[in-house]
C-alpha positions in Angstrom: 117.9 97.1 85.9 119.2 93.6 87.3 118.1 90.3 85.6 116.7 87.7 87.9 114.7 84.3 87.2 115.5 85.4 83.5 113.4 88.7 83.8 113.9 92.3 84.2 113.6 93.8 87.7 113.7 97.4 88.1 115.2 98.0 91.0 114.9 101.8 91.8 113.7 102.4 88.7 114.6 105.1 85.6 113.5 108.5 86.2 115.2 111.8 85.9 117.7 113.2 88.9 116.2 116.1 90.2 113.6 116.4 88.0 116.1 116.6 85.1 114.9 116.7 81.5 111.2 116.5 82.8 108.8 119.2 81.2 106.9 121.0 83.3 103.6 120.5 82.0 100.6 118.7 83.3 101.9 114.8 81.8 101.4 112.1 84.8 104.9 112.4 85.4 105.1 115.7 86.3 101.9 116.0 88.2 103.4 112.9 90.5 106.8 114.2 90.6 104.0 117.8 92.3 102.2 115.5 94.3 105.5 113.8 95.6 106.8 117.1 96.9 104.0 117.4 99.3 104.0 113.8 100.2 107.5 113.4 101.4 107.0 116.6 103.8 104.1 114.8 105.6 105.9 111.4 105.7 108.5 113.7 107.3 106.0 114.7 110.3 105.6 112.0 111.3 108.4 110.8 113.3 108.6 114.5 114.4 105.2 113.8 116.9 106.8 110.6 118.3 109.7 112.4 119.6 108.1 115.8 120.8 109.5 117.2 123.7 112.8 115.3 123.6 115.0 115.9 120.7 117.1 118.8 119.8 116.3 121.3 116.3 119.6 119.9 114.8 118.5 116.6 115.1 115.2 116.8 113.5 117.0 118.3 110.4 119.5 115.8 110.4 116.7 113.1 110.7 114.2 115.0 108.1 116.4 115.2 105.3 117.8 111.3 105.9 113.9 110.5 105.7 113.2 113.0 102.8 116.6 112.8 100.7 117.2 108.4 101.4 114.3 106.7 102.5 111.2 108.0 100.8 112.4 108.4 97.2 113.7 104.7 97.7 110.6 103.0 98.7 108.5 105.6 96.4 110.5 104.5 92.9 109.6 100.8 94.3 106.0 101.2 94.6 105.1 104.3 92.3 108.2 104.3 89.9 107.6 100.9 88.3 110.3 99.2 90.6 110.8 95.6 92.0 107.5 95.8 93.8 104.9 97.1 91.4 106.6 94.1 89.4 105.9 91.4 91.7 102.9 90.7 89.6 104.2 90.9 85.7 107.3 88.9 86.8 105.9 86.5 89.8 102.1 86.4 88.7 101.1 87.6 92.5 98.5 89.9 91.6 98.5 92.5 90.3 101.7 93.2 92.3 102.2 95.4 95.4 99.4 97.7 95.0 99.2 101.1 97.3 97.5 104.2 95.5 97.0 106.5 98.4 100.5 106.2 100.1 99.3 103.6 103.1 103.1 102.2 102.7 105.1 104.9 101.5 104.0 107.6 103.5 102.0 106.3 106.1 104.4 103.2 107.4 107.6 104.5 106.7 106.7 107.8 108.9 104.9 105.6 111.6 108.0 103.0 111.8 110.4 105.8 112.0 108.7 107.2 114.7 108.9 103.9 116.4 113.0 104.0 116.1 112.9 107.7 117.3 110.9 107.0 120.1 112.5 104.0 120.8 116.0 105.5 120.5 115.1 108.9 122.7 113.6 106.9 125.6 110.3 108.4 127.3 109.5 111.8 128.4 111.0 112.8 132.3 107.9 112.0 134.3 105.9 110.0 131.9 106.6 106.5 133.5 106.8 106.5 137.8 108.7 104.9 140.0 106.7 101.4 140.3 107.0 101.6 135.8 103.3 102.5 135.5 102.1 105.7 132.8 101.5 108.6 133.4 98.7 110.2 131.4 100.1 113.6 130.1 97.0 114.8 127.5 96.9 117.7 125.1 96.4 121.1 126.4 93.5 121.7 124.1 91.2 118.5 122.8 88.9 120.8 121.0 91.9 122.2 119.1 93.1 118.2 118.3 89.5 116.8 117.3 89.0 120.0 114.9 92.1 119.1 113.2 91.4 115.4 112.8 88.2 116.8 111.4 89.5 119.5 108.6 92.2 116.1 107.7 89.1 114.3 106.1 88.6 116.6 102.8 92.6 116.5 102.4 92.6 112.6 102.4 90.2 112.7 100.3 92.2 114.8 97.9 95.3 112.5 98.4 93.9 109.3 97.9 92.0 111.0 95.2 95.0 112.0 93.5 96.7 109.1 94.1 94.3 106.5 92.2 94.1 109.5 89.3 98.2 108.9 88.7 99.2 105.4 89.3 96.2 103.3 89.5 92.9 103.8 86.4 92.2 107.7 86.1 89.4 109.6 87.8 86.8 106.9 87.1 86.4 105.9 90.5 86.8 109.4 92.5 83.2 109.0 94.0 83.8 105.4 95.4 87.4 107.2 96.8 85.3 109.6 98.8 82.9 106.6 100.0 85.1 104.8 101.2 87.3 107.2 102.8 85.1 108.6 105.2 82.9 105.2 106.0 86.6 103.6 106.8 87.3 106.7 108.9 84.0 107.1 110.8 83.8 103.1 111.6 87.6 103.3 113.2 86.4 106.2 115.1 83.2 104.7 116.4 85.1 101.2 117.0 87.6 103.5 119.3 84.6 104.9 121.4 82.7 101.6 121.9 86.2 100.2 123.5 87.0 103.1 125.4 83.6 103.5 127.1 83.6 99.9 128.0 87.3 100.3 129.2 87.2 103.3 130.9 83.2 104.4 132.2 83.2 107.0 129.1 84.9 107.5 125.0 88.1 108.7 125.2 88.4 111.5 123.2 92.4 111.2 122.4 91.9 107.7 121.3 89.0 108.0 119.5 90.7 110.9 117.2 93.9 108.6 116.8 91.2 105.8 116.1 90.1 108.4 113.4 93.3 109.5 111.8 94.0 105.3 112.1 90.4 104.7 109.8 92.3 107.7 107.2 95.4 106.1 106.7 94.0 102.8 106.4 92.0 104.1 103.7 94.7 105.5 101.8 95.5 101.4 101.2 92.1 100.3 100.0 90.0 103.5 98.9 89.7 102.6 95.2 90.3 98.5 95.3 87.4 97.5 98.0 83.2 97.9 98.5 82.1 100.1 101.3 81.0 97.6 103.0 84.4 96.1 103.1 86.4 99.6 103.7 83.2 99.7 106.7 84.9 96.6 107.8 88.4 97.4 107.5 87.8 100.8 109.4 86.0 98.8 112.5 88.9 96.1 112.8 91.6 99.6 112.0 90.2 101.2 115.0 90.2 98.0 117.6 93.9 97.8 116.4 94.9 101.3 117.2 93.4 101.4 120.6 95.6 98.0 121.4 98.7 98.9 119.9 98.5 102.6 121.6 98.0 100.9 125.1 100.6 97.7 124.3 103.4 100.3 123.2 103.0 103.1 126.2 102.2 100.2 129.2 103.8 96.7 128.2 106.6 98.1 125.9 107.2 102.1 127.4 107.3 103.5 124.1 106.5 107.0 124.9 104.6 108.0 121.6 102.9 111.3 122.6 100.9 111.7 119.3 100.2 107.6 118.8 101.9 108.4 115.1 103.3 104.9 115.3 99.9 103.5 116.0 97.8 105.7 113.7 100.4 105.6 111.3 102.0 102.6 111.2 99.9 100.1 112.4 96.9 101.4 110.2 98.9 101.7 107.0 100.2 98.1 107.9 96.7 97.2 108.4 94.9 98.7 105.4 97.9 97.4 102.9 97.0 93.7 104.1 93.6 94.1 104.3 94.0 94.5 100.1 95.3 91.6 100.0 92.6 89.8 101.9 89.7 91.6 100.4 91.0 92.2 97.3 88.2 93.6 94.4 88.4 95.4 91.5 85.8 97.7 90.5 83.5 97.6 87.8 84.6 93.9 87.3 83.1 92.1 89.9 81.6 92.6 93.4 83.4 89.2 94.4 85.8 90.0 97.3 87.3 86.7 98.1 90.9 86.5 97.4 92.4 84.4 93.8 89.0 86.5 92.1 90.1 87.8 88.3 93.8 87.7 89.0 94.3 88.1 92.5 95.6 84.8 93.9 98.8 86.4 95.0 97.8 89.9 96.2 98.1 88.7 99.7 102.0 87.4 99.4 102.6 90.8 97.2 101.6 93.4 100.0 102.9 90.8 103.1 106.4 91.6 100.6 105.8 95.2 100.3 105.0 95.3 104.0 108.1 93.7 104.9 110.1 95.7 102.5 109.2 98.7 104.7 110.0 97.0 108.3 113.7 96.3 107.8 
């Protein structure tokens, strides 16, 4: 604990090493120390897609447990361990300080901005970009195989962002508006991925419009319990015109070879959905109001741009 503008900051925050002196029951603590486990291995992925085909088993251990062991738990105790940023509203009065119940920042942007510094560091695949610098289009083998897993990732982010609100947010209260908004924020990115794609190219892309899918998830991992479903409707449409951007501005204007679009799924739609709480910030059962300085929020947008930045350095 550091003192700082005469008040007490957390900075990583007090909990046990190792899960020492924790009982093994079904407290909070425990059940997010469970959930934890399963988080860090799929923030862990992440960068793993961004460098397919061009990095060697030894690194991806190496990398992995830096990510796993360093990074996560880090930004995790800051967010979900009572640290500096879940304090940004008790100490600073922005908010209700940097709020993220499904993992939109923790997992979400710190595997999505990884991915951008492996693909980034590993350079694009042999073939991907020709002579006169233009892409080459290298798609999956199998799209039915890639659009039935987007599909079977829906009940599973439901779970997470379910489970998420249950432990650090207000309880199971809101589980059904979870779900709601979920899968509205999901299909709207999707269909917002299509209607650009068709207009772009003569027909949907499938690819794009299953990142623009996965981008709608992950966004709604930021504002699933917090926003309407008209707003998380909203936040899904603008989620998916992002994706399809950022996918074509990394590959063509900036040859990042992303092979997945991790970095765009993941970190451009966690980026997206955590500011997007700050701008249509709402509390449920309180109000339907969703403009910003409504019961407490005046700061949520300069708490989230923080906790955003906090995960870009």
């Amino acid at each position: 604990m550091i003192l700082f503008g005469g008040k007490p900051w957390e900075w990583i925050a007090n909990e046990p090493f190792f899960a020492r002196g924790l009982t093994l029951d079904d407290s909070p603590v425990t059940m997010a120390m469970v959930l934890q486990v399963f988080t860090v291995g799929i923030a862990a992925l992440i960068p793993i897609s961004s460098g397919a085909d061009r990095w060697r088993l030894r690194s991806i251990c190496i990398s992995t447990a830096l990510l796993a062991g360093w990074i996560y738990p880090i930004f995790a105790h800051w967010v979900w361990g009572r640290g500096w940023l879940a304090q940004l509203g008790s100490n600073f009065d922005l908010g209700r300080g940097f709020l993220d119940s499904g993992g939109a920042s923790t997992i979400q942007v710190i595997g999505g901005l990884s991915g951008l510094a492996i693909a980034w560091t590993l350079g694009p695949r042999p073939g991907k970009y020709t002579a006169d610098g233009s892409s080459a289009a290298k798609p999956g083998h199998n799209l039915v195989y890639v659009l039935f897993g987007c599909a079977i990732a829906l009940p599973g982010w439901i779970a997470l962002n379910s489970a998420g609100a249950i432990l650090f947010v207000d309880g199971p209260s809101n589980i059904a508006l979870i779900a709601v908004n979920t899968m509205l924020s999901a299909c709207a990115s999707c269909l917002a991925c299509i209607v650009i794609t068709r207009f772009r190219f003569g027909k949907p892309d499938a690819s794009l419009s299953a990142n623009g899918w996965l981008g709608g998830l992950v966004t709604s991992s930021a504002v699933s319990c917090y926003v309407s479903p008209v707003v998380a409707l909203f936040v899904g449409v603008i989620a998916g015109i992002l994706i399809t951007t950022s996918v074509e501005l990394l590959e063509v204007f900036l040859t990042v070879d992303d092979p997945g679009g991790a970095i765009s799924v993941h970190g451009v739609g966690g980026i997206w959905g955590l500011l997007a709480l700050g701008i249509f910030p709402h509390i449920p059962g309180k109000s339907d109001s969703l403009r910003a300085g409504a019961y407490g929020y005046s700061g949520q947008l300069l708490a989230q741009v923080l906790g955003v930045a906090s995960r870009s350095r």
